[in-house]
N, CA, C and O of each residue as an XYZ file, in Angstrom:
276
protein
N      14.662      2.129      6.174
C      13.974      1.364      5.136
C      14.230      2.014      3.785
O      14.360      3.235      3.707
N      14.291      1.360      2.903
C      14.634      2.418      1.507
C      13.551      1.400      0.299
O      13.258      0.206      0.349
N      13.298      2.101     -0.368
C      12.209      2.060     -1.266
C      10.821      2.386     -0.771
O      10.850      3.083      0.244
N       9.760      2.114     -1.153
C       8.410      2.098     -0.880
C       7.756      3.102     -1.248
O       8.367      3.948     -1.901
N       6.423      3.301     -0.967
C       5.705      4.299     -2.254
C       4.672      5.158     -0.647
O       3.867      4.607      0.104
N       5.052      6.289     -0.645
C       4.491      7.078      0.643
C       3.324      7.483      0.054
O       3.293      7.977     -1.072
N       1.865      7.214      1.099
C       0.925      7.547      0.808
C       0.749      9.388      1.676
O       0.758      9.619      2.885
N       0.654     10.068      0.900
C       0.813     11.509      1.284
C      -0.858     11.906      1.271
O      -1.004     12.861      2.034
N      -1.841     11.599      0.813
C      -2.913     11.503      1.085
C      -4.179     10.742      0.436
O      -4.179     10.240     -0.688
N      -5.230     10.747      1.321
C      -6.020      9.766      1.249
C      -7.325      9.836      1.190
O      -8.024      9.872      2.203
N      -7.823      9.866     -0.105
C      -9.418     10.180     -0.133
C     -10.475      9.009      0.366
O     -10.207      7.822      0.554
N     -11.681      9.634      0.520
C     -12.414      8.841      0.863
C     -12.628      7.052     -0.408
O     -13.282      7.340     -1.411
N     -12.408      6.312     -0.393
C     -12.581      4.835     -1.494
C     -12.281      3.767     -0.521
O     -12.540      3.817      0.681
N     -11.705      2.789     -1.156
C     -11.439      1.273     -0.673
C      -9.903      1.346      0.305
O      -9.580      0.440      1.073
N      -9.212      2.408      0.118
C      -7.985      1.989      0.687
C      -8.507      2.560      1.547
O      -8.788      1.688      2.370
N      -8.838      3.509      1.912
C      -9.128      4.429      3.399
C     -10.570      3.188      4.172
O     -10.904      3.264      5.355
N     -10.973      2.528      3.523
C     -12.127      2.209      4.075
C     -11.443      0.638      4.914
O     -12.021      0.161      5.891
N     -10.308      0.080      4.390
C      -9.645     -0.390      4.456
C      -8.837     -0.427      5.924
O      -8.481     -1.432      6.539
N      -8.652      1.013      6.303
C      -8.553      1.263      7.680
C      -6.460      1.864      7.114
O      -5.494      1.677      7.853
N      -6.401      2.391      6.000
C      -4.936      2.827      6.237
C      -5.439      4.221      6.009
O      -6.443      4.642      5.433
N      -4.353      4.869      6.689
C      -3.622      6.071      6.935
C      -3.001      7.048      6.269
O      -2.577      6.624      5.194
N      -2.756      8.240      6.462
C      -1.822      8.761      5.841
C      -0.640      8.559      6.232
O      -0.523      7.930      7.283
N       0.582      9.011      5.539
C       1.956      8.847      5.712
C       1.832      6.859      5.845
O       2.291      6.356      6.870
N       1.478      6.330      5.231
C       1.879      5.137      5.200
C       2.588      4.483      4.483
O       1.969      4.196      3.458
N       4.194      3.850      4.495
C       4.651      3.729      3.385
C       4.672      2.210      3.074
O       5.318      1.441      3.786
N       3.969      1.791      2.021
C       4.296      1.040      0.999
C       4.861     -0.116      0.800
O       5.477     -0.076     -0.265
N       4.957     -1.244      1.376
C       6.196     -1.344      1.169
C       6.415     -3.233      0.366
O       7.443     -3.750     -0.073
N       5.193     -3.728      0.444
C       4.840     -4.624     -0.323
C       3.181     -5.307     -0.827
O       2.308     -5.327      0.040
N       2.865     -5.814     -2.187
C       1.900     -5.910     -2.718
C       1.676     -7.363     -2.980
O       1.937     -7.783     -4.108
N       1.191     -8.233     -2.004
C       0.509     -9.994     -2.350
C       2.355    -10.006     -2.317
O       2.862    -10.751     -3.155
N       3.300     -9.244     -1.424
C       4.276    -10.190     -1.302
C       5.520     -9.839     -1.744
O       6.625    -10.004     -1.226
N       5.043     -9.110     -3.225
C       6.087     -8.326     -3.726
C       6.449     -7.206     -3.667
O       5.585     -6.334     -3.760
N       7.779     -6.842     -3.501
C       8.345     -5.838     -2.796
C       8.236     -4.575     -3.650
O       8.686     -4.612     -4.795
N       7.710     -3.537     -3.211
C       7.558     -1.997     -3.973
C       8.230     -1.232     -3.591
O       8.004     -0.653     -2.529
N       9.386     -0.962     -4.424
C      10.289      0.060     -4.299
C      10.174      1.638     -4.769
O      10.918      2.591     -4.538
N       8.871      1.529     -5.566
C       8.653      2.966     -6.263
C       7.385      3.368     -6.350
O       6.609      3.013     -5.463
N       6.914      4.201     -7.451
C       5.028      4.309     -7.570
C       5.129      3.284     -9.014
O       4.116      2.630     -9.261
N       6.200      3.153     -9.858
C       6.399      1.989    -11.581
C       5.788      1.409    -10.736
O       4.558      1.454    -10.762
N       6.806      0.336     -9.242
C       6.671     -0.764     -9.486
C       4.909     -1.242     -8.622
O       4.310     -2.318     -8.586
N       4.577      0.101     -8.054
C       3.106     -0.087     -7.478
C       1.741     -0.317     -8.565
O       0.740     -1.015     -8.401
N       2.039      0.350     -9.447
C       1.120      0.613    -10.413
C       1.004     -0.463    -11.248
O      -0.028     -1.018    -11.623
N       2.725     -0.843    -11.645
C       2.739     -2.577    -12.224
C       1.995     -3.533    -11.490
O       0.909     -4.070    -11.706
N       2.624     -3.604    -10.796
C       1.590     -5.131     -9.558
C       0.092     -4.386     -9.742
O      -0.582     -4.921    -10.622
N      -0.322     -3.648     -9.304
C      -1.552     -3.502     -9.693
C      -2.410     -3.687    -10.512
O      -3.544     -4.071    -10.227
N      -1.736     -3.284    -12.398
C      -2.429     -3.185    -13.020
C      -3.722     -4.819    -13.502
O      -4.835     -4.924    -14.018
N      -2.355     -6.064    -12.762
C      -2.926     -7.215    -13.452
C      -3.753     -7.626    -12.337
O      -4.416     -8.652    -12.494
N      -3.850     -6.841    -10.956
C      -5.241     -7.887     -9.838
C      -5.862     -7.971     -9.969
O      -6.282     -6.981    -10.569
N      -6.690     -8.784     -9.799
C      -8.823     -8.744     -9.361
C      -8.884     -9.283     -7.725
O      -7.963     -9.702     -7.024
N      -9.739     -9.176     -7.537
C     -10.379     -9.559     -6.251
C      -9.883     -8.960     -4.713
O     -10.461     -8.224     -3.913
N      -8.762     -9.516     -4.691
C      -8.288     -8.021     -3.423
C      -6.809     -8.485     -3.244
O      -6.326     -9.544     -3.644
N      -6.073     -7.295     -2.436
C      -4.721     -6.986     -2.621
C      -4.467     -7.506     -1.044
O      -5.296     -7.913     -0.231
N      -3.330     -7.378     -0.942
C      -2.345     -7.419      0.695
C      -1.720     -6.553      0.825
O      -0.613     -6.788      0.341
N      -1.790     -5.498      1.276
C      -0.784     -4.457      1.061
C      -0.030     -4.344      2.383
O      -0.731     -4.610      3.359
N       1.328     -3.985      2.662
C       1.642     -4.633      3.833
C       2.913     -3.102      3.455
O       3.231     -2.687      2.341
N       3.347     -2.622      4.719
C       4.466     -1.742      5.131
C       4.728     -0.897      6.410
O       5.207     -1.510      7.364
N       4.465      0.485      6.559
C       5.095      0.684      7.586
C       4.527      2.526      7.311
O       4.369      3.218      6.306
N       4.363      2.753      8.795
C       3.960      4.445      8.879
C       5.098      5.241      9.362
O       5.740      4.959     10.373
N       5.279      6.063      8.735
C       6.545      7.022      9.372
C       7.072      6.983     10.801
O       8.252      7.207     11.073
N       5.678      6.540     12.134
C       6.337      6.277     13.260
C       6.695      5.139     13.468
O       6.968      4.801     14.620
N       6.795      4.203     12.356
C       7.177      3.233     13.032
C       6.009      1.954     12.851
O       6.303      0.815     12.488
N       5.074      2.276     13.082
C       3.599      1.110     13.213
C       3.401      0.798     11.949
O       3.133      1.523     10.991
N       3.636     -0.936     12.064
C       3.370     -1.561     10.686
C       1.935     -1.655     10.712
O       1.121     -1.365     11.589
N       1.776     -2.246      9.255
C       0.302     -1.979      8.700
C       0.265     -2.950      7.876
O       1.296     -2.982      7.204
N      -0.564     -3.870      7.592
C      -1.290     -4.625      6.787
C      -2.490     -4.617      6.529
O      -3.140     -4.538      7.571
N      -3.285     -4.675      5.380
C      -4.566     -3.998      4.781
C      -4.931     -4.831      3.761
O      -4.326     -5.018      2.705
N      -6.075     -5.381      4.180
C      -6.702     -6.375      2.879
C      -7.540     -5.021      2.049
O      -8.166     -4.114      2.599
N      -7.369     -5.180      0.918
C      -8.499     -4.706      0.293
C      -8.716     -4.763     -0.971
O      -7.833     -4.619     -1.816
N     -10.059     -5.004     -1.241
C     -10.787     -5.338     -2.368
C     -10.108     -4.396     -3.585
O      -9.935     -3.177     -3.578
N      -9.864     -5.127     -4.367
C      -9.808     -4.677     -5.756
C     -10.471     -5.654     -6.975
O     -10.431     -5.288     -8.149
């Protein structure tokens, strides 16, 4: 897989409550594809209400995660 934004750790808030993980990478936001932390932070800056965050954990196990923003 090449791009995506690795979550290396994870405090207690909305994404962890969310039910993701560490080492989870990234890998699209409501759809659009995140190749970096620019292009994570871009899609972000303009949401309200909640995200789709959708990618993949280092072993392998995909992940999709609603969560409120």
């Amino acid at each position: 897989m090449d791009g995506g934004v690795l979550v290396k750790s994870l405090e207690e808030g909305k994404w962890k409550k969310a039910g993701m993980r560490e080492d989870f990478i990234i890998s699209f936001v409501d759809k659009v594809a995140i190749d970096n932390v620019a292009d994570l932070n871009r899609v972000l800056e303009y949401k309200s209400g909640g995200i789709l965050v959708e990618g993949v954990y280092r072993n392998g196990e995909k992940g999709v995660y609603g969560i409120e923003w």
